[in-house]
C-alpha positions as CSV (number, residue, x, y, z in Angstrom):
1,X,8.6,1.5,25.9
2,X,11.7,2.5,23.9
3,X,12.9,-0.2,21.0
4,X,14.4,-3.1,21.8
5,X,16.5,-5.0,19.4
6,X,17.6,-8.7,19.0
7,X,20.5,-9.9,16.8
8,X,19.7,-13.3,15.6
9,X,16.3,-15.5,15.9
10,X,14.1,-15.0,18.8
11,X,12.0,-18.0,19.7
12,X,8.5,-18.2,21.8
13,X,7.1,-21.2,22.5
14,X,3.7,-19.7,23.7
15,X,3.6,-16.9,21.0
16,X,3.8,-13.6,21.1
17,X,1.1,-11.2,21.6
18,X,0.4,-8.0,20.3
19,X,-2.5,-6.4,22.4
20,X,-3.7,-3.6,24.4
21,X,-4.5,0.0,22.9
22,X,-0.8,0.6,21.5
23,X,-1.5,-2.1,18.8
24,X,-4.7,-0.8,17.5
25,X,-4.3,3.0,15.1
26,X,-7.1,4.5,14.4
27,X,-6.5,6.3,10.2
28,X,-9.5,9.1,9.6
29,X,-10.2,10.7,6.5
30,X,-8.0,12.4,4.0
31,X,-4.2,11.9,3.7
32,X,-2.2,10.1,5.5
33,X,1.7,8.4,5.2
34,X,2.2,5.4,7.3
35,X,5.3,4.8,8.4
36,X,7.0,1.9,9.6
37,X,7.4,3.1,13.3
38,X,4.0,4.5,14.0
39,X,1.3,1.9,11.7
40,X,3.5,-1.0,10.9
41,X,2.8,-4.4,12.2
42,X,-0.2,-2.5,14.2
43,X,-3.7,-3.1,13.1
44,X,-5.0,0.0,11.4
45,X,-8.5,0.7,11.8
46,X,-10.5,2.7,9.0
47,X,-13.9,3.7,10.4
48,X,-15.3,6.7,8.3
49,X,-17.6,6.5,5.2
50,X,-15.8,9.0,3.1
51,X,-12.8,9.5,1.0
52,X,-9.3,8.8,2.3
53,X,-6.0,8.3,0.7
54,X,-3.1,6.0,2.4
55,X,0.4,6.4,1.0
56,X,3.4,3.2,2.3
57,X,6.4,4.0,2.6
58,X,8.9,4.1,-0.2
59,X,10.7,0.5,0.1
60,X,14.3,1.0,1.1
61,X,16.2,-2.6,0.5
62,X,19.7,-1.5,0.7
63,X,22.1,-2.5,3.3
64,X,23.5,-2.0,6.8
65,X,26.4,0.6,6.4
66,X,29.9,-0.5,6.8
67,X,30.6,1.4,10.4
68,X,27.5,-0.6,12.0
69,X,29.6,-3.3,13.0
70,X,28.4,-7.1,13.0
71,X,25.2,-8.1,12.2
72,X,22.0,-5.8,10.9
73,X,22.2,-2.1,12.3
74,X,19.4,-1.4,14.4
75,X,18.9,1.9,12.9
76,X,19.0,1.1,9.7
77,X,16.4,2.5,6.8
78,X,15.7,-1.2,5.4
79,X,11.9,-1.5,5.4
80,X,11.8,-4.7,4.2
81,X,9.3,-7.3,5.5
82,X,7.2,-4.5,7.0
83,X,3.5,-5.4,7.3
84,X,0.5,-3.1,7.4
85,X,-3.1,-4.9,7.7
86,X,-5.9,-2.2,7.3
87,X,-9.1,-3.0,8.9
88,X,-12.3,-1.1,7.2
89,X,-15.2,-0.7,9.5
90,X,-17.9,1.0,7.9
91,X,-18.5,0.6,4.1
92,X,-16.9,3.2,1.9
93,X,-19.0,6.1,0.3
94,X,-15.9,8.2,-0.9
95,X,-13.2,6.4,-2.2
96,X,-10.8,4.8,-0.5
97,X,-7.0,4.7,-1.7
98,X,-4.0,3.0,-0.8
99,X,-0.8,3.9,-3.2
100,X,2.7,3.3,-3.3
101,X,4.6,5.9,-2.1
102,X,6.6,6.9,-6.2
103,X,6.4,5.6,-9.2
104,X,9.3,2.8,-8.8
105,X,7.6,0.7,-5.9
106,X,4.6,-1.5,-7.5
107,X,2.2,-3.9,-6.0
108,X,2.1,-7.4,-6.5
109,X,-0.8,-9.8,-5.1
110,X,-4.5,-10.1,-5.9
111,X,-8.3,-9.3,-4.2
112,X,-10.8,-11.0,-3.4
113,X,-14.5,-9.4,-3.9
114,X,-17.4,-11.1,-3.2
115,X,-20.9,-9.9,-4.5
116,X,-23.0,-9.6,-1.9
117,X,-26.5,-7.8,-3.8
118,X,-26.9,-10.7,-6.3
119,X,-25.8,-14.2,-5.9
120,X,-22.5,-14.0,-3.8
121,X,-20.2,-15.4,-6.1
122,X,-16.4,-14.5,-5.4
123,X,-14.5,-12.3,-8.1
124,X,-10.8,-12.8,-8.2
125,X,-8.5,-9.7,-8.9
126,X,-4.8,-9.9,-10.0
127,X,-2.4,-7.1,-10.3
128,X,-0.7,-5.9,-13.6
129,X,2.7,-5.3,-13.5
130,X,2.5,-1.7,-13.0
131,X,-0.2,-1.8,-10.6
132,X,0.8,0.9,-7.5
133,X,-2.6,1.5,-6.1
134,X,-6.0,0.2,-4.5
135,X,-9.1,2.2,-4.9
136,X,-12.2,0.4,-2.9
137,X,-15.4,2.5,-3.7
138,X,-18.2,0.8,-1.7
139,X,-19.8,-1.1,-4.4
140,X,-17.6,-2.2,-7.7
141,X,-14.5,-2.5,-6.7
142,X,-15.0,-3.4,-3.0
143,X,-15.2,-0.8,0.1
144,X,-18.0,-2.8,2.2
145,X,-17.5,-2.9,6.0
146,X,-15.1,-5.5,6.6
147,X,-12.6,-5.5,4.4
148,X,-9.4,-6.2,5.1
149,X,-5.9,-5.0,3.1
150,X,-2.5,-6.4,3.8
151,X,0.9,-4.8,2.7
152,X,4.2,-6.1,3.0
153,X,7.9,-4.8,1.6
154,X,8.5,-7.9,-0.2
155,X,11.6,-7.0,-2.1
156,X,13.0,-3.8,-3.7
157,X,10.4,-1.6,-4.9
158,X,8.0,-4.6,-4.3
159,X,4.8,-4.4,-2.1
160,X,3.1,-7.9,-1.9
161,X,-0.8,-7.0,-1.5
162,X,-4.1,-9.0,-0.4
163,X,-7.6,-7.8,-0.5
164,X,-10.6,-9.0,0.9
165,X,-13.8,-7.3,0.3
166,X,-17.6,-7.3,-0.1
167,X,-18.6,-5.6,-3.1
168,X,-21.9,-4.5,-5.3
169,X,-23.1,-4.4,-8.8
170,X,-20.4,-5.5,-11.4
171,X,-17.4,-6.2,-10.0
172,X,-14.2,-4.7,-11.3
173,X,-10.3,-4.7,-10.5
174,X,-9.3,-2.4,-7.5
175,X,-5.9,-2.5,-8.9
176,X,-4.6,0.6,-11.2
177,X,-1.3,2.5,-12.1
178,X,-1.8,6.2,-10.7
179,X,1.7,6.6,-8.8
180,X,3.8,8.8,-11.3
């Protein structure tokens, strides 16, 4: 089905429903760049033990052009309130990374790890102001089958970020600067 746009609020008062196999990607190991048209607002699904590395999109807040005529331009770059949730279905041998997609964009947000091979106690994460990536490593910082990350363009150069993860041993932050 091609795009369809709407210019002002749409309303449901049943819901909406996203369902069937075109809402459901399947992300393998090694590299990959999501984009908004083909991952976002789609659950991704992460089922392989070993390393991968996911890159978002660079944010792109600026505005409709002037020829688009009233109200927002259907084809404009603005990736702002994007959403990526990433599903991981087996627990994490190789390390998996999510990073920003240059070194302007930062995350913002925090995880949630809980302990699961002593006396599973939660551990709360927050991110530093440079923070631009998520490494989960199948123990310390997170990885187990089940976790779940959500993305969204919050703002210019701005990625608000959840985690929420089983983890082993001593726990540390998931969060680090590595985007240059």
């Amino acid at each position: 089905m091609a795009k369809t746009t709407f210019q002002g609020p749409v309303k449901s008062i049943n819901g909406f429903q996203g369902v069937g196999t075109g809402n459901s990607v399947s992300i393998g190991a090694g590299a990959t760049s999501l984009t908004v048209d083909t991952h976002a607002g789609r659950m991704l699904y992460h089922n392989v033990a070993g390393a991968a590395t996911l890159t978002l999109p660079a944010i792109n807040s600026s505005s409709d052009s002037g020829v688009a005529g009233p109200g927002n331009d259907p084809n404009s770059a603005n990736n702002l309130g994007a959403s990526f949730e990433i599903y991981i279905g087996t627990t994490k041998t190789g390390d998996f990374v999510l990073q920003v997609a240059n070194a302007s964009d930062t995350m913002t947000g925090n995880a949630i790890i809980v302990d699961t091979d002593t006396n599973d106690n939660a551990e709360g994460f927050v991110t530093a102001a440079a923070s631009d990536t998520i490494t989960l490593n199948g123990s310390t910082k997170g990885g187990l089958a089940g976790s779940i990350i959500t993305c969204k363009a919050i703002g210019a150069n701005r990625w608000g970020v959840q985690v929420t993860s089983g983890g082993t041993g001593d726990l540390v932050t998931p969060f680090s600067a590595a985007v240059s």
